[in-house]
C-alpha positions in Angstrom: 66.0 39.6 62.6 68.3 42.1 60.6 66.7 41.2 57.3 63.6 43.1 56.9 62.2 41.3 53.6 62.4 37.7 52.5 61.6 37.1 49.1 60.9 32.9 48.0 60.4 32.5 44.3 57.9 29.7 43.6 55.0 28.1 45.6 56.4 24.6 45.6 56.6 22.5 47.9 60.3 23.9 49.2 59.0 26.9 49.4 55.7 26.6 51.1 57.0 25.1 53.7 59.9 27.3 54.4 57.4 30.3 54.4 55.5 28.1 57.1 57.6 27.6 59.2 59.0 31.0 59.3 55.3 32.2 59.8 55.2 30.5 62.7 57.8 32.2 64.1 57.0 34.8 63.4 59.1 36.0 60.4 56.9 37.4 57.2 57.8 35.6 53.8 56.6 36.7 50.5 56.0 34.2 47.9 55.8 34.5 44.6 54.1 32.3 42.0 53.4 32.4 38.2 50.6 30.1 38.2 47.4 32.2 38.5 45.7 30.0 41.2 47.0 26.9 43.1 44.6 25.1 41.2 45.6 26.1 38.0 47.6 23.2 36.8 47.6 19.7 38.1 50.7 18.9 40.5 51.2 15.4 39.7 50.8 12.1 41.1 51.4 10.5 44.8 54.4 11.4 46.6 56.3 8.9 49.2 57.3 10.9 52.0 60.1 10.2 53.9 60.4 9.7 57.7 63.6 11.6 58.0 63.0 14.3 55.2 59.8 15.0 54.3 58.0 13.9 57.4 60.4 15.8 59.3 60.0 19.0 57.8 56.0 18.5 57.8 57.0 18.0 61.9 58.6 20.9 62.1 55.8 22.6 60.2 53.3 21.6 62.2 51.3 19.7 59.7 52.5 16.1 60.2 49.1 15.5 61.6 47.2 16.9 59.0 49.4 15.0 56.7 48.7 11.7 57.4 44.8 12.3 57.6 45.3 12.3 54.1 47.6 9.7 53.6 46.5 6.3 51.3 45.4 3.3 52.5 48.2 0.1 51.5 49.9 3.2 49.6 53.6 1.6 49.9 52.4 -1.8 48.4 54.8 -2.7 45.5 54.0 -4.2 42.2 56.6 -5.4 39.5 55.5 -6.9 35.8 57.0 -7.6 33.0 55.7 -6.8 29.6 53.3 -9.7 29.6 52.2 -8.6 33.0 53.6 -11.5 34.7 54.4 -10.2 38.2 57.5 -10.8 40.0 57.3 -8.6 42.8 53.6 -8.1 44.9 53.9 -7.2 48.0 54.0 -3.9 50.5 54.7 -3.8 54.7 52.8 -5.7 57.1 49.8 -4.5 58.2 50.0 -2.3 54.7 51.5 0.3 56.6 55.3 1.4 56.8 57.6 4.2 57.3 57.0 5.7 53.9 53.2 6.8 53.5 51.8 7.9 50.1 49.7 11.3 49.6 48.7 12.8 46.6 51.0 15.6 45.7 48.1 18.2 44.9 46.5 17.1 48.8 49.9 17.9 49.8 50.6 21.4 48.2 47.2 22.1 49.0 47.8 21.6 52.7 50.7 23.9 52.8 49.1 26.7 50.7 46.1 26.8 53.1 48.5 26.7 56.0 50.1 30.3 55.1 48.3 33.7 56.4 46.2 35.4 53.6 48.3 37.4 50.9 51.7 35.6 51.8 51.5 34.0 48.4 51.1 36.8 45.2 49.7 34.3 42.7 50.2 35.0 38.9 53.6 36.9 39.6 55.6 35.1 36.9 59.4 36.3 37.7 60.8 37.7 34.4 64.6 38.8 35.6 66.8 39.1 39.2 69.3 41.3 39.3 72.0 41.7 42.2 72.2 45.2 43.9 75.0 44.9 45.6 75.4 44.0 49.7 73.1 40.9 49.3 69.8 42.9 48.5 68.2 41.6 44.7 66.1 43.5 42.6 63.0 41.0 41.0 61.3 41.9 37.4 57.8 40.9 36.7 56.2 39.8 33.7 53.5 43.0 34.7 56.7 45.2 34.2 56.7 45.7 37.9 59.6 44.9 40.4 60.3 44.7 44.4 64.0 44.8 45.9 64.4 42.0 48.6 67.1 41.5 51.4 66.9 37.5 51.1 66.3 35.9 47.8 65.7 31.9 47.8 64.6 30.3 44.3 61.9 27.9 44.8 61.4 27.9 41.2 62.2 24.7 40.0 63.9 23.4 36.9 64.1 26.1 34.8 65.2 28.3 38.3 65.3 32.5 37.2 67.3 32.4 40.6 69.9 29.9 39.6 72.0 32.0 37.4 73.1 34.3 40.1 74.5 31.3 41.8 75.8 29.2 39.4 76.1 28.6 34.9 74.7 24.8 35.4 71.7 24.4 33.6 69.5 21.1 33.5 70.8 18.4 30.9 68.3 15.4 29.4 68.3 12.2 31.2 67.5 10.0 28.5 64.2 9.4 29.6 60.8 11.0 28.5 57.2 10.3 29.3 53.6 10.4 28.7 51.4 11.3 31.9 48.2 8.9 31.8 45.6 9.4 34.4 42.4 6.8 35.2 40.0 8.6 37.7 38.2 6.3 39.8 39.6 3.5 38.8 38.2 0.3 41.4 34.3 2.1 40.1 35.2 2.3 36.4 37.9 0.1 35.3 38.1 -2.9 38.5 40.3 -4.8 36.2 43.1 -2.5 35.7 42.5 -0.9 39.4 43.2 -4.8 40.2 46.2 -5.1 37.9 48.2 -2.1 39.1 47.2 -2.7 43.1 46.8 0.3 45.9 50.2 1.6 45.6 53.3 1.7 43.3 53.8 -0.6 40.1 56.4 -0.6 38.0 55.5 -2.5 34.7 58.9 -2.7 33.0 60.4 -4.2 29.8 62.6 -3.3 26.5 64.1 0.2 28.0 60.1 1.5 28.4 57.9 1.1 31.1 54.5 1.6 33.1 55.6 3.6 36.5 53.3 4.9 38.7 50.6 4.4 41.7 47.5 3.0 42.2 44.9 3.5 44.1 41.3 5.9 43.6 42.5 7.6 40.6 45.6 5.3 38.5 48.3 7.8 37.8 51.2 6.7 35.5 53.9 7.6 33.4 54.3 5.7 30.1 58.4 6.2 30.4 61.1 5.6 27.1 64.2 5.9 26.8 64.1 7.6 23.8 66.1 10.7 22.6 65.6 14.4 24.2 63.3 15.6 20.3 61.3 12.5 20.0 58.3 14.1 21.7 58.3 17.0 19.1 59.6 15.1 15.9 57.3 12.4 16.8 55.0 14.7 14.9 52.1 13.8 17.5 50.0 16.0 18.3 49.5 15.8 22.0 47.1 17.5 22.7 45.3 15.3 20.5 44.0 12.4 23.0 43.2 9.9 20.3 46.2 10.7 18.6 48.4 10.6 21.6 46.9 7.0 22.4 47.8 6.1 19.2 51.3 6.8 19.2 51.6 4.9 22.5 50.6 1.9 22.0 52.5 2.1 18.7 55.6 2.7 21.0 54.1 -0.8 23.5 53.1 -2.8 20.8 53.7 -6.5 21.7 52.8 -5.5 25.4 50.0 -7.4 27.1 46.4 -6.0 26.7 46.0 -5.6 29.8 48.8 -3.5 30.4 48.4 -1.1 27.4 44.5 -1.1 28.3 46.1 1.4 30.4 46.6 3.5 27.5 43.1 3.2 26.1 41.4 3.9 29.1 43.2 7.0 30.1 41.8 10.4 30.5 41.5 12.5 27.7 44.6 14.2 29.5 47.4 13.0 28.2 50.4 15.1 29.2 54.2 14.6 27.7 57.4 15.4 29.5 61.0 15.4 29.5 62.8 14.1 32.3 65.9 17.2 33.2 68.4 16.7 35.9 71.7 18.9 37.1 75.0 17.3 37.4 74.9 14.9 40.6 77.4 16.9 43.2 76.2 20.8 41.9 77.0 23.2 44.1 78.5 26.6 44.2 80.4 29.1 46.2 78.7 31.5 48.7 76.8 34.6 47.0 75.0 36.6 50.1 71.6 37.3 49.9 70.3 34.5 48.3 70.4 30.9 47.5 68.1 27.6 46.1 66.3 25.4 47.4 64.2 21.9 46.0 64.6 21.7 42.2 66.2 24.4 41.7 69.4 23.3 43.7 69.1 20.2 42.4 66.4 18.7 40.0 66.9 15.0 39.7 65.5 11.9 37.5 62.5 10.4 39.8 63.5 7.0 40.0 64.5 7.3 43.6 61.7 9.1 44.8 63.9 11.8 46.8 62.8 14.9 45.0 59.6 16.0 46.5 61.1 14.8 50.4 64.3 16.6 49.4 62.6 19.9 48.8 60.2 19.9 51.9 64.0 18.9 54.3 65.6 21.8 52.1 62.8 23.9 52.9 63.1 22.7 56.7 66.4 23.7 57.6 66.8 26.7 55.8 64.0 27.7 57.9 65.9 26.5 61.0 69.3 27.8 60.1 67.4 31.6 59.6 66.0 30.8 62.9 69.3 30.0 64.7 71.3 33.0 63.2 68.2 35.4 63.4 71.1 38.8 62.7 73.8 36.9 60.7 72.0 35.8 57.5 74.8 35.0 55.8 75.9 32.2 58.2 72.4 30.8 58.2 72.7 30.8 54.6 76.0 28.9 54.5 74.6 26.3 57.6 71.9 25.5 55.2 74.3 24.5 51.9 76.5 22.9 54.1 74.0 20.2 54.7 71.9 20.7 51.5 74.7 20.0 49.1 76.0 16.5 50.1 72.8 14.8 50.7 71.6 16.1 47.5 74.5 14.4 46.1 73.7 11.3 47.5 70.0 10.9 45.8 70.8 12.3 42.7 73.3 9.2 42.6 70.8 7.3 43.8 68.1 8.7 41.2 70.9 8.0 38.7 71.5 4.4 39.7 67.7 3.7 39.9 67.4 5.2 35.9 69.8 2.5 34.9 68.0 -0.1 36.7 64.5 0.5 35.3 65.3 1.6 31.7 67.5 -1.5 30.4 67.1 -4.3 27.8 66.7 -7.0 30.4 64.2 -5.3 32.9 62.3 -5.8 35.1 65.6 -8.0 35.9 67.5 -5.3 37.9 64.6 -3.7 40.0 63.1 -7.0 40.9 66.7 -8.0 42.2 66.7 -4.5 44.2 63.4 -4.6 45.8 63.9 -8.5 46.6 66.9 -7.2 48.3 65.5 -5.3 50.5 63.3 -8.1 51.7 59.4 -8.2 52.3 57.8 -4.2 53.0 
């Protein structure tokens, strides 16, 4: 192809697999990632991904296999509670197996980093500043001090994209919501009861605007969720950090909430890990800049509570990939193939993340998301 360098900003998941797939054919991608190792922060929960997004692009890939060696067992089984933990919705597909398997979103990234050639990935290359040069090519600053000049630029980089700005002024606004990252390891060994309560896959534990959201499974990973607004974490004046602190001020927060449910809080790991929940203006886009554009987050970072961000990223990932691949000298149209597609499906979920928000986090839940899921019938 024309371009001689491609340059993707970020190591997540939208990015890892658009280096793959351009690996295997043949094109070189350089990523660059500010975390110093890829196990040098923990990626998050367990990912749902999607048979025409994210298990597409894992096709294409060439790790759909792989994939689903790793998948969980019952992993799409669906719990709903109230506050008193009565449950209104139990159930998952038949045979405990659907069209939406669960993996661990670590397992996942894992699998891609180990799927790209040795060096494609410069690890603790925090990207300080991009500049435009002029006839598509970009000019990257490192937090080192030093810099490389690319002739195709996609952000990977997530919310707080460093690529963004030469596309577009948008910048991620609060969604109302912020939460509190709890984590039981080994949960069926240690803590049966609550591995019970929770199940093998997702349970959503919801009342009074707050909730329990999360999966099951070997380790119980949850977010403790409030609608609350965007400085209560800091002018809480909790300290964090503090485990038996942060406890503290949680079940001050579910007080009134069954024991069994805030047991959840008191048997967590000392990890306890706070965060607000950013998204971009449902429908961003912008017009045509050559040489570079976004992928995943930082196109379009989205509330959670439609589970579309992490099968977004990989399909994002996936056909820019293919659109490079079927305009191999004409970067530019490959580019605008990509956004083409990319911008109105985006649309879609983040009005779908939007709608599932307002559904969760109400007075009268779990009301709306037990009429939602009993809508959609058994599995």
């Amino acid at each position: 192809m024309t371009t001689s360098s491609v340059t993707i900003v970020g190591a997540g998941l939208s990015g890892l697999v658009l280096a793959r797939i351009l690996q295997n054919h043949g094109i070189a991608a350089t990523v660059h990632e500010l975390d110093t190792t890829a196990g040098a922060r923990r990626q998050g929960g367990s990912l749902d991904i999607h048979e025409e997004t994210g298990q597409l692009a894992l096709r294409e890939a060439g790790l759909y296999d792989e994939f689903r060696r790793h998948t969980h067992p019952q992993g799409e089984h669906v719990r709903v509670l109230d506050k008193q933990a009565h449950v209104f919705i139990d159930n998952g597909p038949e045979g405990g197996e659907g069209g939406r398997p669960e993996i661990d979103r670590t397992v996942l990234r894992d699998l891609l980093v180990t799927s790209l050639d040795p060096g494609r990935i410069v690890w603790d290359h925090k990207v300080t500043a991009v500049r435009a040069l002029g006839d598509g090519r970009h000019e990257l600053t490192f937090a080192d001090g030093t810099t490389t000049t690319t002739d195709l630029l996609i952000g990977a980089d997530g919310t707080w994209s460093k690529v963004r700005p030469l596309l577009s002024p948008a910048t991620p606004e609060y969604c109302g919501i912020s939460h509190v990252e709890i984590r039981i390891p080994d949960a069926p060994a240690r803590h049966p009861d609550l591995a019970e309560l929770v199940g093998p896959g997702m349970i959503f534990a919801l009342s009074d605007n707050k909730g329990f959201l999360g999966h099951g499974g070997h380790d119980i990973e949850l977010g403790a969720s409030l609608r609350v607004p965007e400085d209560w974490l800091s002018s809480s004046g909790v300290d964090w950090a503090d485990p038996g602190e942060a406890r503290e001020a949680l079940l001050k927060e579910f007080a009134g909430w069954a024991p069994a449910l805030t047991d959840l809080i008191r048997h967590s790991a000392d990890t306890l890990t706070p965060r607000r929940i950013y998204g971009l203006p449902a429908g961003h886009r912008w017009e045509r800049v050559p040489g570079v554009t976004l992928v995943g987050d930082a196109a379009h970072v989205m509330s959670p509570f439609a589970g579309e961000g992490a099968n977004l990223a990989l399909i994002d990932g996936a056909d820019l990939a293919r659109a490079i691949l079927e305009h191999p000298d004409d970067v530019e149209t490959a580019l605008a193939q990509y956004e083409k597609a990319m911008f109105p499906r985006a649309e879609e979920a983040a009005h779908g993340s939007a709608r599932g928000l307002e559904w969760i986090f109400t007075p009268t839940s779990p009301r709306e998301i037990v009429e939602f899921f009993s809508a959609m019938g058994p599995g």
